[in-house]
BALOBA-1460 file (C-alpha; in Angstrom, 3 decimals):
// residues 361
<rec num="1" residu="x" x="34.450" y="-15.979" z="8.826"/>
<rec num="2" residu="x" x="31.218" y="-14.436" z="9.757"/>
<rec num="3" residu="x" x="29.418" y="-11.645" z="7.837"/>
<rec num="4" residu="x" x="28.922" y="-8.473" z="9.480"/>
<rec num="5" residu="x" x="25.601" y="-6.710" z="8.723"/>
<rec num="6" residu="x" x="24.878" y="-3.225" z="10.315"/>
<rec num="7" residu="x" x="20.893" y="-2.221" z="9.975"/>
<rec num="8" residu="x" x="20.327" y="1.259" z="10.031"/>
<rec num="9" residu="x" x="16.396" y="2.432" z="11.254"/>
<rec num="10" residu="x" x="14.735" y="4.918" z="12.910"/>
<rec num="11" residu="x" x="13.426" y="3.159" z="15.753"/>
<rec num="12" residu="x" x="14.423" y="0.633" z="18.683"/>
<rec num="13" residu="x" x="13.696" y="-2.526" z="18.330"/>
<rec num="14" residu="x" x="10.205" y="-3.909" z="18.270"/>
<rec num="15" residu="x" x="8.709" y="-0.639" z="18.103"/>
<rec num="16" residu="x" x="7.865" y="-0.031" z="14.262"/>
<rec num="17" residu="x" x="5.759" y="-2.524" z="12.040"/>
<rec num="18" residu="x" x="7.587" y="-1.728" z="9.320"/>
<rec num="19" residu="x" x="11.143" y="-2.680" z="11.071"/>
<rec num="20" residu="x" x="9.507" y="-5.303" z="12.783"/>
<rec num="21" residu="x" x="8.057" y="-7.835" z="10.072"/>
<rec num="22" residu="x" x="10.533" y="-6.445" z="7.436"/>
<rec num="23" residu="x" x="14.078" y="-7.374" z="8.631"/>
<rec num="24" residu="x" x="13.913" y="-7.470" z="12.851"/>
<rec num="25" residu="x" x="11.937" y="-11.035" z="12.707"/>
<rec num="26" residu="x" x="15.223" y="-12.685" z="10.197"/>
<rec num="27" residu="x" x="17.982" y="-11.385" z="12.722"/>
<rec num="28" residu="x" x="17.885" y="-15.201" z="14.229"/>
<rec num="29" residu="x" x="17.715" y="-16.505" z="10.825"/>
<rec num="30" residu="x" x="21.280" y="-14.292" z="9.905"/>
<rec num="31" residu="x" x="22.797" y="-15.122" z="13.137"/>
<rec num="32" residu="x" x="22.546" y="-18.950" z="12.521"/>
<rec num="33" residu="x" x="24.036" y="-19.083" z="8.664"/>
<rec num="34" residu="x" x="27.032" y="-16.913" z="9.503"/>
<rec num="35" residu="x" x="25.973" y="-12.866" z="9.996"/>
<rec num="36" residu="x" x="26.596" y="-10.675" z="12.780"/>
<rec num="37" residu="x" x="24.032" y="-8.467" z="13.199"/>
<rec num="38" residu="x" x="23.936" y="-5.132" z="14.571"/>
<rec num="39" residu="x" x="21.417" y="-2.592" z="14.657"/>
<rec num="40" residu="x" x="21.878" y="1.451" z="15.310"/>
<rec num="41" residu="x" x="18.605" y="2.973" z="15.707"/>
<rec num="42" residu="x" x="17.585" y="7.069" z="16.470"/>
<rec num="43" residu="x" x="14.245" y="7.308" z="18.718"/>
<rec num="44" residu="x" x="14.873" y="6.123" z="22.277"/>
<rec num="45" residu="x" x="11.491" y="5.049" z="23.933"/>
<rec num="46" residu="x" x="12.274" y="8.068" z="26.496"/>
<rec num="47" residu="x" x="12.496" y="10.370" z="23.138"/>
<rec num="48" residu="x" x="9.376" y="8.629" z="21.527"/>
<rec num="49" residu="x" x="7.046" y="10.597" z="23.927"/>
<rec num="50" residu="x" x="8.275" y="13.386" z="22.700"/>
<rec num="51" residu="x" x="8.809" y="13.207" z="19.072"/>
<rec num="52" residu="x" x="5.378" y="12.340" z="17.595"/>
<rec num="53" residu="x" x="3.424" y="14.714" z="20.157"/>
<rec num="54" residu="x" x="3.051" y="18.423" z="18.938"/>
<rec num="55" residu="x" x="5.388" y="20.864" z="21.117"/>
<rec num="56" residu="x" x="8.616" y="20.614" z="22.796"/>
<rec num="57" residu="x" x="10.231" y="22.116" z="20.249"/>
<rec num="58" residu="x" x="13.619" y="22.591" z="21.777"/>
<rec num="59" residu="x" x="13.358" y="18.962" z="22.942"/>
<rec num="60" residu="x" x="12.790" y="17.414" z="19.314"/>
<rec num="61" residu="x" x="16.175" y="19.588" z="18.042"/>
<rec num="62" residu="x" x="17.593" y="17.557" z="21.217"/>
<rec num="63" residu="x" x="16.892" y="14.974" z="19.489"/>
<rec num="64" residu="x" x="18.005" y="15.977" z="16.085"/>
<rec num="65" residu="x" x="21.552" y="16.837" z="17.536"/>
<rec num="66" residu="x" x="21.413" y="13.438" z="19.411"/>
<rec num="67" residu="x" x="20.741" y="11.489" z="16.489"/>
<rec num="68" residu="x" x="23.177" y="13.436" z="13.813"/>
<rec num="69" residu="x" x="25.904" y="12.073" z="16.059"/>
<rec num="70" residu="x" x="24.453" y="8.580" z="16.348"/>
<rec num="71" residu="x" x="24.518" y="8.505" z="12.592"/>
<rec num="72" residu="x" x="28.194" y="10.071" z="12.463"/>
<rec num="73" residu="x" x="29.385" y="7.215" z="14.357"/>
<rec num="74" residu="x" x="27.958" y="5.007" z="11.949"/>
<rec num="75" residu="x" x="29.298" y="6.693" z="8.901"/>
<rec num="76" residu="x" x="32.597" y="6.296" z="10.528"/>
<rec num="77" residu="x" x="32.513" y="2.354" z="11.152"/>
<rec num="78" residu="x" x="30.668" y="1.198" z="7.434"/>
<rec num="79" residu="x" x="34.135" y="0.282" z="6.226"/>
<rec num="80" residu="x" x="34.080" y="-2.489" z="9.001"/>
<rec num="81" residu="x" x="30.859" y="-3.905" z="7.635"/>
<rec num="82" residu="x" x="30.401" y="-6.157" z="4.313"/>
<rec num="83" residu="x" x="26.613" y="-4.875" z="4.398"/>
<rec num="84" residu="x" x="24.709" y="-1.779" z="5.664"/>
<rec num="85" residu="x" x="20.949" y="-2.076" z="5.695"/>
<rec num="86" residu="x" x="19.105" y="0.690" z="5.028"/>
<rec num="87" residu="x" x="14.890" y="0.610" z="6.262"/>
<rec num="88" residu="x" x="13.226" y="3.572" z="4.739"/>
<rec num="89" residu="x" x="15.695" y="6.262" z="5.167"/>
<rec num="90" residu="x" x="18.970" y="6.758" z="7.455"/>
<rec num="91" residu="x" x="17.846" y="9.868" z="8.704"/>
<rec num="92" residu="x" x="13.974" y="11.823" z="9.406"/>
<rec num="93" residu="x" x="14.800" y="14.913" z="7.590"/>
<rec num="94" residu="x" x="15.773" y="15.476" z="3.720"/>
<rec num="95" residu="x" x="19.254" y="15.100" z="3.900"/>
<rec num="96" residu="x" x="20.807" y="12.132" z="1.745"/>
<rec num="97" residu="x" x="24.248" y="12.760" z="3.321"/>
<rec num="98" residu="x" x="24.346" y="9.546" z="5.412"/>
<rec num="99" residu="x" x="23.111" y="7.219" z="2.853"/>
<rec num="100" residu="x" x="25.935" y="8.705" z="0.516"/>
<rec num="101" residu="x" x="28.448" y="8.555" z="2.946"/>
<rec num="102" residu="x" x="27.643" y="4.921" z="3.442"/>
<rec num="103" residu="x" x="27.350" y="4.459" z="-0.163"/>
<rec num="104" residu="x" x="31.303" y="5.668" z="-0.339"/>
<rec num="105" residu="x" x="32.235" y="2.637" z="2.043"/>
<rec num="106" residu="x" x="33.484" y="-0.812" z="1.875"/>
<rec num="107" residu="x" x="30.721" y="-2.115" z="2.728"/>
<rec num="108" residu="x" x="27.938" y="-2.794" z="-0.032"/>
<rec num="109" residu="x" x="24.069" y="-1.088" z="0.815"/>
<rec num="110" residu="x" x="20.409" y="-2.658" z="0.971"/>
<rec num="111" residu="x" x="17.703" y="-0.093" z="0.853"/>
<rec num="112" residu="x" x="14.624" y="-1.596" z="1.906"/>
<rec num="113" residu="x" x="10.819" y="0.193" z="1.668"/>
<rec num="114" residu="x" x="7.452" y="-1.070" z="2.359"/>
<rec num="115" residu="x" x="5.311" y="2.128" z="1.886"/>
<rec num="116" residu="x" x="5.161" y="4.552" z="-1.479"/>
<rec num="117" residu="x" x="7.491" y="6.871" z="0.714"/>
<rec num="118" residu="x" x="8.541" y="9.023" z="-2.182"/>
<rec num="119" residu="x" x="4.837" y="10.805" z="-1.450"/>
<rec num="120" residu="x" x="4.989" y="13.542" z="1.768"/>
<rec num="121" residu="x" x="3.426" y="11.880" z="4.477"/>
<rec num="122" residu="x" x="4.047" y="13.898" z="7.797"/>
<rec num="123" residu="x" x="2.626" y="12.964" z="11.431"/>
<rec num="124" residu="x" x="-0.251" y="15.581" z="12.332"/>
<rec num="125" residu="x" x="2.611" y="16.563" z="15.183"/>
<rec num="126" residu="x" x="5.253" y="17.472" z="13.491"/>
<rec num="127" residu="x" x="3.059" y="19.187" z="10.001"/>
<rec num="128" residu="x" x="5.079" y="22.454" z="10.893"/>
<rec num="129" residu="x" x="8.392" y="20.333" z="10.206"/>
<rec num="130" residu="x" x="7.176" y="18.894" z="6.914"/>
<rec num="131" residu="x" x="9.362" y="21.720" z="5.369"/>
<rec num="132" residu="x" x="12.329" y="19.581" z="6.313"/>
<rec num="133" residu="x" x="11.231" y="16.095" z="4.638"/>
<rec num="134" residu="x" x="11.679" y="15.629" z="1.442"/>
<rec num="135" residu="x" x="9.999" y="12.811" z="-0.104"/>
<rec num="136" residu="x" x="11.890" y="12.674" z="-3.642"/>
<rec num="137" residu="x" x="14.837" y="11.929" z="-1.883"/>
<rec num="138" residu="x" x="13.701" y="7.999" z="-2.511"/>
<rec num="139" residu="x" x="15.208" y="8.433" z="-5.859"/>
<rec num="140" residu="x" x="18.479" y="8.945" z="-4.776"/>
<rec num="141" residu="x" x="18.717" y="6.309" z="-2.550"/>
<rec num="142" residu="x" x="17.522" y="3.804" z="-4.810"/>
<rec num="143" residu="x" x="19.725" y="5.115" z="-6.868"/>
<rec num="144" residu="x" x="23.015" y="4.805" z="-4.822"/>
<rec num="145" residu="x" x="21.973" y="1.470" z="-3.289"/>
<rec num="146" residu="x" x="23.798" y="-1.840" z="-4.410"/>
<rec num="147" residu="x" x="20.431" y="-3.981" z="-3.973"/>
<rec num="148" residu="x" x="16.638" y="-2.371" z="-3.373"/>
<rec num="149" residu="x" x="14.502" y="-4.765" z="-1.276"/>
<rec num="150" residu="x" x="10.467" y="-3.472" z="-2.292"/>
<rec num="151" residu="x" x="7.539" y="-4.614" z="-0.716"/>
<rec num="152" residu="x" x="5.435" y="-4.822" z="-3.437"/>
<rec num="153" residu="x" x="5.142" y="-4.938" z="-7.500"/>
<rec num="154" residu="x" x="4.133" y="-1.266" z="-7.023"/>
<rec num="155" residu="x" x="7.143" y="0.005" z="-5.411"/>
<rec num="156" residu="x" x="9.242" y="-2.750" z="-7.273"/>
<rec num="157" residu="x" x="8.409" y="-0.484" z="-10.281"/>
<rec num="158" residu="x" x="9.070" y="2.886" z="-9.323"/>
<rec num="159" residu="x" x="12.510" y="1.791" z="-8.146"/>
<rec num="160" residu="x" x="13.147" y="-0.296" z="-11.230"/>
<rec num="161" residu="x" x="13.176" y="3.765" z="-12.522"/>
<rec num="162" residu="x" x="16.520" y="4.395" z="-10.753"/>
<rec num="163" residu="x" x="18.182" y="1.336" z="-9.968"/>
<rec num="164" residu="x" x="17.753" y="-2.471" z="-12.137"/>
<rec num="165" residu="x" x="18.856" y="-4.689" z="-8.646"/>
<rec num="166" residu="x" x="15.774" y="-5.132" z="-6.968"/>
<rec num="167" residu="x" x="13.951" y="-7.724" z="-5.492"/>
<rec num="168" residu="x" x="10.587" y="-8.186" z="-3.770"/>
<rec num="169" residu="x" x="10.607" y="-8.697" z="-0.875"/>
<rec num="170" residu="x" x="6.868" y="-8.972" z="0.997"/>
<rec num="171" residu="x" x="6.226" y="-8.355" z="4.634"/>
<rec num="172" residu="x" x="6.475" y="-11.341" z="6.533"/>
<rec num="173" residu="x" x="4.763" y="-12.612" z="9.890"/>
<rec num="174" residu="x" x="5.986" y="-15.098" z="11.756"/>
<rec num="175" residu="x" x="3.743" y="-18.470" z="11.966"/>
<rec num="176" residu="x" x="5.190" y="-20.119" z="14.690"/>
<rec num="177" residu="x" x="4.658" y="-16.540" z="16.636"/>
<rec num="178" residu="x" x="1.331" y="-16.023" z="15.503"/>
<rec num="179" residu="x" x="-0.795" y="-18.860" z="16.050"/>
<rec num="180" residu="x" x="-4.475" y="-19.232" z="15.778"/>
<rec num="181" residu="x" x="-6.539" y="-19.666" z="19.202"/>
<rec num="182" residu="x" x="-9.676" y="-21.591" z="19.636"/>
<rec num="183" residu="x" x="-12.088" y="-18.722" z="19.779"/>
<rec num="184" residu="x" x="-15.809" y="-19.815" z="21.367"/>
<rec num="185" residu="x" x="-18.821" y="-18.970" z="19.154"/>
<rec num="186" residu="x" x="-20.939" y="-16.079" z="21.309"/>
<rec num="187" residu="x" x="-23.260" y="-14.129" z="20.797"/>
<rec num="188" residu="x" x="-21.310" y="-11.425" z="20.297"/>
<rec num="189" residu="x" x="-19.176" y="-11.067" z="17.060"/>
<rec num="190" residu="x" x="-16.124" y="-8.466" z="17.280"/>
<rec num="191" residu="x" x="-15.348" y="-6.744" z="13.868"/>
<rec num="192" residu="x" x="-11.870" y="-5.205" z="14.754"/>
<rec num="193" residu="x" x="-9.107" y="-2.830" z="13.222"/>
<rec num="194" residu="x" x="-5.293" y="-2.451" z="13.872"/>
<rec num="195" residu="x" x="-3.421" y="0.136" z="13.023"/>
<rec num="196" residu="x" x="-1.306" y="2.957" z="14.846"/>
<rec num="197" residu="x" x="-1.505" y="7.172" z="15.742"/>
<rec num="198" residu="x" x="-0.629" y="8.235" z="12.105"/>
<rec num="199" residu="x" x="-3.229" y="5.441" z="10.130"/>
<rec num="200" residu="x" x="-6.509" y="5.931" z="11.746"/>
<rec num="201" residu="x" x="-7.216" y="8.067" z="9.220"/>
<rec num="202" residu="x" x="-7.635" y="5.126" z="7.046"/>
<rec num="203" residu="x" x="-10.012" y="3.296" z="9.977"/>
<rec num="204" residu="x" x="-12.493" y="6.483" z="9.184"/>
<rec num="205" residu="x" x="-13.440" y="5.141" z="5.653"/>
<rec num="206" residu="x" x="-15.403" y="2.379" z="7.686"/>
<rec num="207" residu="x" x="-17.397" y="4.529" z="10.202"/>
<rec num="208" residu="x" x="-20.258" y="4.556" z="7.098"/>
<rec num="209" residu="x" x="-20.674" y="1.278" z="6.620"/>
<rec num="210" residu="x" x="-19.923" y="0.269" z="10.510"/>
<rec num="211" residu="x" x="-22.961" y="2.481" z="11.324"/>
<rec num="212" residu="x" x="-25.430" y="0.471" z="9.105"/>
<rec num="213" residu="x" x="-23.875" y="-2.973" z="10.086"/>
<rec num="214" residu="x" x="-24.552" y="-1.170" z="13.823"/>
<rec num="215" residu="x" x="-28.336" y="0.066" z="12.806"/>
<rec num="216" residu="x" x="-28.403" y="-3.702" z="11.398"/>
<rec num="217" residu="x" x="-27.448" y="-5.598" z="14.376"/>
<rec num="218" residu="x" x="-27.228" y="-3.468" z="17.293"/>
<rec num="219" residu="x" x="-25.717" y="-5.233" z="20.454"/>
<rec num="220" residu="x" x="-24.982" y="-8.610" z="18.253"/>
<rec num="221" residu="x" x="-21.848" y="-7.186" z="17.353"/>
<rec num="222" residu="x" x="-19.138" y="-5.034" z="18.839"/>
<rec num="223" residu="x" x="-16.321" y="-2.849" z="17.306"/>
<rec num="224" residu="x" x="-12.638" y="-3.031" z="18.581"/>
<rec num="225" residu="x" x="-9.924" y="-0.490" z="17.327"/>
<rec num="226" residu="x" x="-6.691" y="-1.155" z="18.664"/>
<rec num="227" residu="x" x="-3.682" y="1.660" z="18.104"/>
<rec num="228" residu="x" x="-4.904" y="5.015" z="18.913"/>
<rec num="229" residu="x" x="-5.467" y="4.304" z="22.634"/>
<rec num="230" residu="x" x="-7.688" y="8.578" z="22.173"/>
<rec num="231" residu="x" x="-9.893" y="7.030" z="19.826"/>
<rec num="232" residu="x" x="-13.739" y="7.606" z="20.245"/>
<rec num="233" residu="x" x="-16.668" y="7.253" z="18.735"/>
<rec num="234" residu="x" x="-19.742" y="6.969" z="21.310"/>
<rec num="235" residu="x" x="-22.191" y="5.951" z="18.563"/>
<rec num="236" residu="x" x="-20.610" y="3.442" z="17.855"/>
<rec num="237" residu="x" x="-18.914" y="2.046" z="21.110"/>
<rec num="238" residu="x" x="-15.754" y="2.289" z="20.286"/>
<rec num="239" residu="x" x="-12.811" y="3.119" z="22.916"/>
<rec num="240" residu="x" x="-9.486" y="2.317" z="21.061"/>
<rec num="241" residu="x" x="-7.136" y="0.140" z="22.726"/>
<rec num="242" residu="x" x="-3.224" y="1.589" z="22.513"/>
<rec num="243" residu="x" x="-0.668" y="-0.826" z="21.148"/>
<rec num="244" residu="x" x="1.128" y="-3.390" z="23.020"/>
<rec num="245" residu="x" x="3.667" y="-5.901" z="21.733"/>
<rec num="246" residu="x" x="3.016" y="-7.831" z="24.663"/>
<rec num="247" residu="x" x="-0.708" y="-7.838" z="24.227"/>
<rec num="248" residu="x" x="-0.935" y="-7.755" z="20.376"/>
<rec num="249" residu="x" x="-1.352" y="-10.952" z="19.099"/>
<rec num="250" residu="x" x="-4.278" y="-11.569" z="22.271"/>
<rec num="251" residu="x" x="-5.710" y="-8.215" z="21.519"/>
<rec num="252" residu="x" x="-5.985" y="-9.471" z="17.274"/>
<rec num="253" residu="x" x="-7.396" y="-12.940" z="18.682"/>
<rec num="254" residu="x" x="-10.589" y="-11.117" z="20.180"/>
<rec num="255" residu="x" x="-11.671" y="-10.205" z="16.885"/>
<rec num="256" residu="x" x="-13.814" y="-12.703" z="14.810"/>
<rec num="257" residu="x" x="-13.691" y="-10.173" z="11.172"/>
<rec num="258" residu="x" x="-10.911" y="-7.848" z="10.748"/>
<rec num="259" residu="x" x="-11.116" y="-5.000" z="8.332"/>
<rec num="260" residu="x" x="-8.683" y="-3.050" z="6.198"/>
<rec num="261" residu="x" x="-10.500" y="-0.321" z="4.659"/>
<rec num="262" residu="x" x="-7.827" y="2.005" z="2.340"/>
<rec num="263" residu="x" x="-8.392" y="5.062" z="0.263"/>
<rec num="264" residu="x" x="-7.630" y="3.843" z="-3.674"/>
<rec num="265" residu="x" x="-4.616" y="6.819" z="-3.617"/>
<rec num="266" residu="x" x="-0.414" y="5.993" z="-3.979"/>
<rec num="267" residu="x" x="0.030" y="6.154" z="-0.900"/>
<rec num="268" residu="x" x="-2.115" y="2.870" z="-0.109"/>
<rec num="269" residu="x" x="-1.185" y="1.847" z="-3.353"/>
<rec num="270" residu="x" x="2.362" y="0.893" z="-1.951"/>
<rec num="271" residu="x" x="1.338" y="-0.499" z="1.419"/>
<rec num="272" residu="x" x="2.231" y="-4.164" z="1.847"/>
<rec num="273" residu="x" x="-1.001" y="-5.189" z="3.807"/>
<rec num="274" residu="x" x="0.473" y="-5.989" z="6.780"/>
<rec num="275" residu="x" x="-2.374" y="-5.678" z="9.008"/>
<rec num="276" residu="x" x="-4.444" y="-7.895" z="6.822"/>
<rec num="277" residu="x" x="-1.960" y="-10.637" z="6.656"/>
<rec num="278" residu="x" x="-1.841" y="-10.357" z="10.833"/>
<rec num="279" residu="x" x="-5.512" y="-10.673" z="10.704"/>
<rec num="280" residu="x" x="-5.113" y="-14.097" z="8.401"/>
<rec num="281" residu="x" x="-2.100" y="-15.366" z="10.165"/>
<rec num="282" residu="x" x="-4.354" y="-16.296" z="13.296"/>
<rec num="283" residu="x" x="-7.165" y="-17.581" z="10.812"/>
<rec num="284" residu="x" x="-9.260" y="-14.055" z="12.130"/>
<rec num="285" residu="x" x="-11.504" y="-13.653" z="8.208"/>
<rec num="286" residu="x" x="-10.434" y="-10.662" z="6.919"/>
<rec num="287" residu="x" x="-11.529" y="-7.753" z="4.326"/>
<rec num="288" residu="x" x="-9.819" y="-5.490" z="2.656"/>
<rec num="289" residu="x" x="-10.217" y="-2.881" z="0.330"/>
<rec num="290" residu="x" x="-8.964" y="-3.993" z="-3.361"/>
<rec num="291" residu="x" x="-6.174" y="-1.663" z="-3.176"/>
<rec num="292" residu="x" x="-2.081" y="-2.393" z="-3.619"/>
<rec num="293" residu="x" x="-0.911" y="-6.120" z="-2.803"/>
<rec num="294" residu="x" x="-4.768" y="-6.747" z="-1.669"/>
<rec num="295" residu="x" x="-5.544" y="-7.969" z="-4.278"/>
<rec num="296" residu="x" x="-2.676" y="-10.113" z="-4.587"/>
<rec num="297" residu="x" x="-3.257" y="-11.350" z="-1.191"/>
<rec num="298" residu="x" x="-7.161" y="-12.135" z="-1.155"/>
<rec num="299" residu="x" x="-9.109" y="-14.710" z="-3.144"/>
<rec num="300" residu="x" x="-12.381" y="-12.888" z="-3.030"/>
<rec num="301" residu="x" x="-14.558" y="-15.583" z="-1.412"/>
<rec num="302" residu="x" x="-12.109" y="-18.001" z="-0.513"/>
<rec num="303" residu="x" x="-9.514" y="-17.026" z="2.045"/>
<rec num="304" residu="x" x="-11.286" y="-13.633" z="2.204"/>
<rec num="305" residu="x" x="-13.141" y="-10.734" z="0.411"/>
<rec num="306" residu="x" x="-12.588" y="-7.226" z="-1.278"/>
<rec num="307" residu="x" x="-14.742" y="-4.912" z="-0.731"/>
<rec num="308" residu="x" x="-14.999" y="-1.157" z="-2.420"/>
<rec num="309" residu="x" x="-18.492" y="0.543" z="-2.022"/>
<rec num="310" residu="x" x="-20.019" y="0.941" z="1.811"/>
<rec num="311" residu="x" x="-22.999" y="-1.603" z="0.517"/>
<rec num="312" residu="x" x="-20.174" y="-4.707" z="-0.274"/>
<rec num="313" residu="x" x="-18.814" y="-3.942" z="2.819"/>
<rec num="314" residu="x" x="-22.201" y="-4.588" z="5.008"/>
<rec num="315" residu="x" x="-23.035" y="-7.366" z="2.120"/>
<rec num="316" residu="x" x="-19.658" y="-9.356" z="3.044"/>
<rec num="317" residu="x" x="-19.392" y="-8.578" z="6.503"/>
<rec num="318" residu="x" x="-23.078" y="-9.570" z="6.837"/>
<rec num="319" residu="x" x="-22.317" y="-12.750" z="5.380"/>
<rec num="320" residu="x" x="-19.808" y="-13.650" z="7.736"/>
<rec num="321" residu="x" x="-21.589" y="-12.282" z="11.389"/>
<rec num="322" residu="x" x="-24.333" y="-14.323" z="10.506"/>
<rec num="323" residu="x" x="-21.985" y="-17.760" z="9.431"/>
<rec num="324" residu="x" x="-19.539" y="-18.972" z="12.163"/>
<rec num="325" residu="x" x="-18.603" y="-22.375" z="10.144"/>
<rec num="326" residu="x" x="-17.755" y="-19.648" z="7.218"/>
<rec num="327" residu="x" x="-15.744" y="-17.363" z="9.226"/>
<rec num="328" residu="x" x="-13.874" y="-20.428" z="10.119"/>
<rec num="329" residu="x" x="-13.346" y="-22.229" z="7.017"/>
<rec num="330" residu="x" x="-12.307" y="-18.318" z="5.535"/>
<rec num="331" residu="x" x="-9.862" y="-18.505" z="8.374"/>
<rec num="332" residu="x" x="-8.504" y="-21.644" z="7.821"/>
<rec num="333" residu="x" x="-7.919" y="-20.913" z="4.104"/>
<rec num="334" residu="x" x="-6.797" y="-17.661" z="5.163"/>
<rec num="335" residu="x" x="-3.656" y="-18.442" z="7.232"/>
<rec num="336" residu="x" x="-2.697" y="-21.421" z="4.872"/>
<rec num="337" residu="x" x="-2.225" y="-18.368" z="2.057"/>
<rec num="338" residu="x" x="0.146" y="-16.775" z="4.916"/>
<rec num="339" residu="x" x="2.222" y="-19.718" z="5.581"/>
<rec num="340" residu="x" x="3.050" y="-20.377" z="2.106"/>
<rec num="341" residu="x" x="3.823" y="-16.681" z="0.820"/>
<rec num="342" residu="x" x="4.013" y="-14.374" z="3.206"/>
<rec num="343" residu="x" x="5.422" y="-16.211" z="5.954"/>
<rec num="344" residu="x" x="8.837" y="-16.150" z="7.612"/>
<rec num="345" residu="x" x="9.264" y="-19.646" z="6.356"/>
<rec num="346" residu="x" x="8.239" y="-19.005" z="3.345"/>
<rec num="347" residu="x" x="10.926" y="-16.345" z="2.511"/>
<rec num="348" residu="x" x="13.733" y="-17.255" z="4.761"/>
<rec num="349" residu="x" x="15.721" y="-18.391" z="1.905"/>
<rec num="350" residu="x" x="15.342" y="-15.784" z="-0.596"/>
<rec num="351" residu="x" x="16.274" y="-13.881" z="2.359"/>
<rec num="352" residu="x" x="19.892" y="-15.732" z="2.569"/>
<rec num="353" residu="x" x="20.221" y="-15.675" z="-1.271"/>
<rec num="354" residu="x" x="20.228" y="-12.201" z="-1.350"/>
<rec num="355" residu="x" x="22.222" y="-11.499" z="1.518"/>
<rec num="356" residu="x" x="24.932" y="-13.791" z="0.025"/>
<rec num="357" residu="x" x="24.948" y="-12.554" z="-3.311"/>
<rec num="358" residu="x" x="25.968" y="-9.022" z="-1.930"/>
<rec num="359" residu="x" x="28.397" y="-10.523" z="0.674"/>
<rec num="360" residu="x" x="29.767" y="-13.598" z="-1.039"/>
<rec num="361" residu="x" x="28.266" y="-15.887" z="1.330"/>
């Protein structure tokens, strides 16, 4: 008899990292060893426009209304379930009520967080509604969760404070998705950055050393910033690119160095590195600041580098404008260390395991 699995998120599919590489990309995977998989998500791509743009105030409570009765429906239908799969929260404000509810049902829960979400972190759109989150509430899902999937060791620990059934569970890209392309030596060398609206905050921590590495070589290399399609920054060329599923794994091809520069705070300190390991996963060299999973990621040197202070940052990324062969061997190494730990492949049966050992499959 097949398993039914109901995954509860905030987005439609293929529209969040997080819901993407964390539990979309294994739906196949379920489907073929005996799950049925269906997924209830709040933000329409019509409502999307709206949501994470400042205004429109009586639109957004549209949209509150809207997705309170999505989430009723759901409540009502657990019991039909064996699992219900929880990414990050059921529900954008404080309000535990949902996960409790489901908690109360037949139907056994996975909570599942890649970010130290129990810290406020509120869009710069909606910072006039950050009255309504509440962070802590973390604890009390953990808590009332039959099985906590965490990214990391870091947010492996704080939930081993509330609940002792956890397992990590790393962001995951998918190999056969992501492969590398043949890129041609020029004599040009793009140093890019991925991210989204809401993290290039972090890209900022790299304008410093970017503007001596421009100062350094001037028209030899060229900057790429793909996510925040408003972007500028006319001293250094940059025009950021929006995102585009279509056009993502072409856009992170055109770089030769990717960087992942982080503040050393708890936020970052729970982030799972996914933009690193995209970087990596199409043999693109990456650095990354030594914060988080990092430094579990990178062997400084060999299938990448750490950097901290702005002068290691133009040191390594020096290193690898002026060394094609390196950037490729780096690369090389680089995707290998994806493939065996933080690949699709490479977790798809701890995946089952812990699937079954809720369901009894």
């Amino acid at each position: 008899m097949m398993k039914k699995v109901l995954f509860i998120a905030a987005h439609r599919p293929d529209r969040s990292p997080s819901q993407r590489f964390r539990f979309e990309q294994y739906f196949t995977l379920l489907e073929e060893n005996g799950y049925k998989c269906e997924f209830s998500w709040l933000i329409s791509e019509n409502d999307d426009q709206v949501f994470y743009n400042p205004g429109n105030i009586g639109t957004k409570f549209y949209i509150f209304l809207k997705s309170v009765a999505i989430r009723l429906k759901d409540v009502l239908k657990a019991s039909d379930y064996d699992i219900v799969f929880i990414q990050r929260e059921a529900f954008m404000t404080g309000t535990t009520f949902f996960e409790k509810m489901f908690s109360r049902s037949a139907a056994k829960m996975i909570f599942d967080f890649d970010d130290a979400i129990w810290h406020q972190d509120v869009s710069e759109a909606n910072k006039r509604f950050a009255w309504l989150k509440k962070p802590g509430k973390t604890s009390d899902i953990i808590g009332m969760s039959d099985m906590i999937f965490a990214g990391n060791t870091y947010l492996a620990g704080y939930a081993s404070r509330f609940n002792s059934n956890i397992r990590i569970v790393p962001t995951t890209i998918d190999t056969d998705e992501y492969e590398p392309v043949h890129r041609e030596t020029g004599d040009v060398v793009c140093i890019g950055w991925s991210g989204s609206i809401t993290t290039i905050k972090h890209f900022e921590f790299a304008i410093p050393f970017l503007t001596v590495l421009k100062k350094k070589y001037g028209d030899r290399i060229a900057i790429r910033v793909i996510g925040d399609k408003s972007y500028r920054n006319e001293a250094l060329g940059i025009k950021g690119l929006g995102w585009n599923k279509a056009d993502e794994i072409r856009e992170l091809s055109s770089m030769d160095i990717g960087i992942m520069p982080l503040p050393d705070d708890d936020w970052a300190k729970g982030k799972c590195g996914l933009k690193g390991l995209q970087y990596m996963a199409l043999e693109v060299p990456a650095i990354m600041s030594p914060v988080g999973v990092n430094e579990e990621i990178i062997s400084d040197g060999i299938n990448g580098y750490l950097a901290v202070k702005p002068e290691e940052w133009v040191e390594k990324i020096s290193t690898l404008v002026e060394d094609a062969e390196l950037r490729k061997r780096i690369g090389k190494a680089a995707r290998q260390t994806v493939i065996d730990k933080y690949s699709v492949k490479s977790q798809q049966q701890n995946i089952l395991r812990y699937f079954g050992e809720l369901s009894g499959g």
